[in-house]
N, C-alpha and C positions, 0 to 999 in steps of 0.2 A: 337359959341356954340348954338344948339337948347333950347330956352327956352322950361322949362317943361309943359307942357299940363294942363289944368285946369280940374278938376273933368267934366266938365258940358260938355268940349270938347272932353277929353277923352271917357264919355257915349254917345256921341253922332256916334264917329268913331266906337263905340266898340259894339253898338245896333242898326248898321242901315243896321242888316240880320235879317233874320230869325232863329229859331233856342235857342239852350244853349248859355250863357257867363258867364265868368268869369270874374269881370272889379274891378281891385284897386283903392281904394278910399281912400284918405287922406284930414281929415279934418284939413288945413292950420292953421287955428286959434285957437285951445286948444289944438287936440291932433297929432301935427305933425312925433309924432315918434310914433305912436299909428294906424298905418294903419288896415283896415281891407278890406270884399271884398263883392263885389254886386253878388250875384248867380242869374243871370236871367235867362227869355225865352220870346221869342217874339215870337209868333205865326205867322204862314203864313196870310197873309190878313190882319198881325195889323197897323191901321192908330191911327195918333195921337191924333185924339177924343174918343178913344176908354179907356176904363176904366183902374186905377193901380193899384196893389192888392202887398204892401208889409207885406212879411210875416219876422216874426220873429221864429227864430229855438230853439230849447229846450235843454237843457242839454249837450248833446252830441254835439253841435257846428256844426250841420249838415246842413248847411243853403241849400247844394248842396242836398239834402234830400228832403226837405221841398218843394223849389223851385219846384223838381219834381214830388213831390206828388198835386202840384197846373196843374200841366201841361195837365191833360187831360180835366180841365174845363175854363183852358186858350185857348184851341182850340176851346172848345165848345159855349165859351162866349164871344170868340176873344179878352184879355185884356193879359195887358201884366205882368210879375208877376216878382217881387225885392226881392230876400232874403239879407239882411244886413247881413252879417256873421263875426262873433268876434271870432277869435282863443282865444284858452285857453292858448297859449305862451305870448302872446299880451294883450290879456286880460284877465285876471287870475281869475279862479275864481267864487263866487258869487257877491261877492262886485260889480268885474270891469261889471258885465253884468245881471243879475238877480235884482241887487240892485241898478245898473247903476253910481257906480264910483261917488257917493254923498261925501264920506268926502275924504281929503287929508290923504294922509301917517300920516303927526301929530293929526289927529282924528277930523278936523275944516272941517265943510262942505263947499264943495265949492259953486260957484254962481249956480244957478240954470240952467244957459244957458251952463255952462262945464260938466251937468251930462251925463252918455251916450244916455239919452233916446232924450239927445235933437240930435242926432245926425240923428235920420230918419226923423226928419222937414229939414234937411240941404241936407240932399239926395234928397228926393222930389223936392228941392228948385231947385238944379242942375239937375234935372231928367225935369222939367220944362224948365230950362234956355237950355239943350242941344236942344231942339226941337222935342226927342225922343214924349212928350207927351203934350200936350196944355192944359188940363184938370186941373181943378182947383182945385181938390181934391182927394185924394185915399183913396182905403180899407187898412185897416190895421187890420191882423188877426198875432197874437201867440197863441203859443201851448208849454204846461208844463213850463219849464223855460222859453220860449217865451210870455206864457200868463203872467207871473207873471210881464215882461220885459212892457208888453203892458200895462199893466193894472195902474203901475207906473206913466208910461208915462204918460196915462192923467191924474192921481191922481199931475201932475207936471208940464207940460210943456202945449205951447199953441194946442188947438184942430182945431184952423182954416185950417191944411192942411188935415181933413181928413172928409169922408161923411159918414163912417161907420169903428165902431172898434166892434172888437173882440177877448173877451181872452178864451183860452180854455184850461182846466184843470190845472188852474194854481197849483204849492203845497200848496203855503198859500196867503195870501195876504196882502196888506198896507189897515188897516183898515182906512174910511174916516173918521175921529177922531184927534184929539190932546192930548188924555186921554194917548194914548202912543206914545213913542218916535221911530223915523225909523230905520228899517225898517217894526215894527210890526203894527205904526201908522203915523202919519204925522208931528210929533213936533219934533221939535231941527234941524230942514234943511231949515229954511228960508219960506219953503212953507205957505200958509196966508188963510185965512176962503173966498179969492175969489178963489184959487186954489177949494178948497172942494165944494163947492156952483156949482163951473162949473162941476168938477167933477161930483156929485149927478145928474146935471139937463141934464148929454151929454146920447143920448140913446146909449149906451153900450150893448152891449149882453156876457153875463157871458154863456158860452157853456159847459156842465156839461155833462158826460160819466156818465152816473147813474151804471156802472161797474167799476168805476174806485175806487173802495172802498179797493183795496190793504191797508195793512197796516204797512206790511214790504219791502214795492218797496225801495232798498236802494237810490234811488232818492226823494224818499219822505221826505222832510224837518219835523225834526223830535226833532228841540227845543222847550224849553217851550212854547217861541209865538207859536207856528205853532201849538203845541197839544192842545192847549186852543179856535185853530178857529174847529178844529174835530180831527178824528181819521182817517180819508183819505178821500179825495181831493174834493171828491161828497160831504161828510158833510162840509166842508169847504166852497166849493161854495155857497152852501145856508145860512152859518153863513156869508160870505162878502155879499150877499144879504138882509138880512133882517136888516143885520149893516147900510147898505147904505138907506132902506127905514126908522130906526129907528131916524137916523140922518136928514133926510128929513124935515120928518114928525116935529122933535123937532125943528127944525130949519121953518119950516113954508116953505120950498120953494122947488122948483119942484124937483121932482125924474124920471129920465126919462131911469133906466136900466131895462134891462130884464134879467132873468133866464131862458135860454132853453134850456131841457133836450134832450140831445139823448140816447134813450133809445137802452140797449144792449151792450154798446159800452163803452170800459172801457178806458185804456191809449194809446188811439192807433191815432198816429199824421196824421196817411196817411187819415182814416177815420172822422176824429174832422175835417180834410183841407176840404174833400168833403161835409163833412155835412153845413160848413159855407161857403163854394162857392156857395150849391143850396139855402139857404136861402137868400143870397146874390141877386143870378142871377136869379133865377127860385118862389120866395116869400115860399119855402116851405122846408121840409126837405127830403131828400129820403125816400122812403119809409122802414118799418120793415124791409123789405125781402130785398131790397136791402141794407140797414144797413150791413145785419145780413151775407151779400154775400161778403162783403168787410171786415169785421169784422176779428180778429187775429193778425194782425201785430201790438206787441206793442212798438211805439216809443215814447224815450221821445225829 
């Protein structure tokens, strides 16, 4: 009988075209019945020094989306681009993927290394070990329920696999705090004042749609926590930011996020992807007019 393929072997046979993929991913060690799936694109010309930009998808579980909406500045920047993608049959929910699978069914948090957010440092891992990429660090960009997924992640898990994160438009956020309990703060899951400290000091960019000021988007998280950080997503964003500088500041030690506005530009995932690719690749944002020419299409 053929033994079964390893994650790292698998991406390795399954990304060495050009082009779309689709490649199953099973993490053997926590969640084996728990599969989900890598939405890539390799651009023509990509070599394995070339940079890796995984995106996390929002709401809608459209990683095949997302992925696509990276693809015309995967061409332009020649890097290669990962969407993690979590079914809603598979993983249910806000808990299994927004909130990232922190407590068990009996309500007890598990170890920190079974959340789901630890599961895009393990992709990477095998995205390395395949040979697909040598590069010793990736982008990592979410959007909507994807920023909220990102932003978790490093409020939790280690930040050594990546060189640059970005959350954009998340609905609400894990304040860096222990004043409350998760997911509206950081206490009662094990997480520790070195988790928060790295947090505050990793330069993060908080990507804000200064239109994204809906207040009845029925995707907008609309509990008590969540009405307490604003009234929709733009107010939001700047209450996790100034949360995150007030916490700095009291605690004496570095704050190293940014808050950057795209102006014009409300809940829309295709245009938040382009706007942190050229600040990424190019040091700037597009410009108004072109904002304002890609502008419409709202995803969450």
């Amino acid at each position: 009988m053929k033994p079964e393929l390893s994650n790292a072997d698998r991406i390795a046979q399954e990304l060495g075209h050009a082009g779309r993929n689709a490649i199953a991913y099973i993490d053997d060690d926590r969640n084996a019945d728990r599969p989900f799936t890598l939405q890539t694109y390799r651009p023509y010309g990509y070599t394995a020094d070339r940079p890796v930009v995984i995106v996390q998808h929002g709401v809608l579980r459209n990683g095949d989306d997302y992925r696509d909406f990276w693809i015309p500045a995967a061409d332009r920047h020649n890097v290669l681009i990962v969407a993690p993608t979590f079914s809603n049959e598979i993983w249910p929910g806000v808990e299994s993927y927004n909130n990232g699978r922190v407590f068990s069914p009996g309500g007890n948090p598990r170890h920190v290394d079974g959340w789901t957010y630890a599961l895009v440092g393990r992709v990477f891992a095998d995205l390395r070990a395949s040979g697909v990429t040598d590069v010793e660090q990736a982008y990592l960009f979410g959007h909507s329920a994807g920023g909220q997924f990102v932003h978790r992640l490093m409020s939790s898990q280690a930040h050594t696999p990546f060189c640059a994160v970005t959350a954009g438009n998340p609905g609400w956020y894990t304040l860096p705090t222990f004043e409350h309990r998760f997911p509206e703060g950081m206490d009662g899951v094990g997480l520790t004042e070195d988790h928060l400290v790295r947090l505050l000091a990793y330069p993060m960019t908080i990507l804000a749609g200064d239109q994204d000021i809906s207040t009845n988007d029925p995707n907008l998280p609309s509990e008590p926590a969540a009405l307490r950080q604003g009234s929709h997503r733009f107010a939001r964003a700047h209450h996790y930011f100034e949360a995150g500088k007030r916490e700095a500041e009291r605690r004496g030690v570095p704050f190293g996020w940014t808050l950057q506005v795209v102006p014009g530009i409300g809940h829309d995932g295709r245009v938040m992807s382009a706007a942190c690719a050229s600040l990424w690749f190019e040091g700037k944002l597009p410009s108004n007019e072109e904002l304002a020419k890609m502008a419409g299409q709202q995803v969450a």
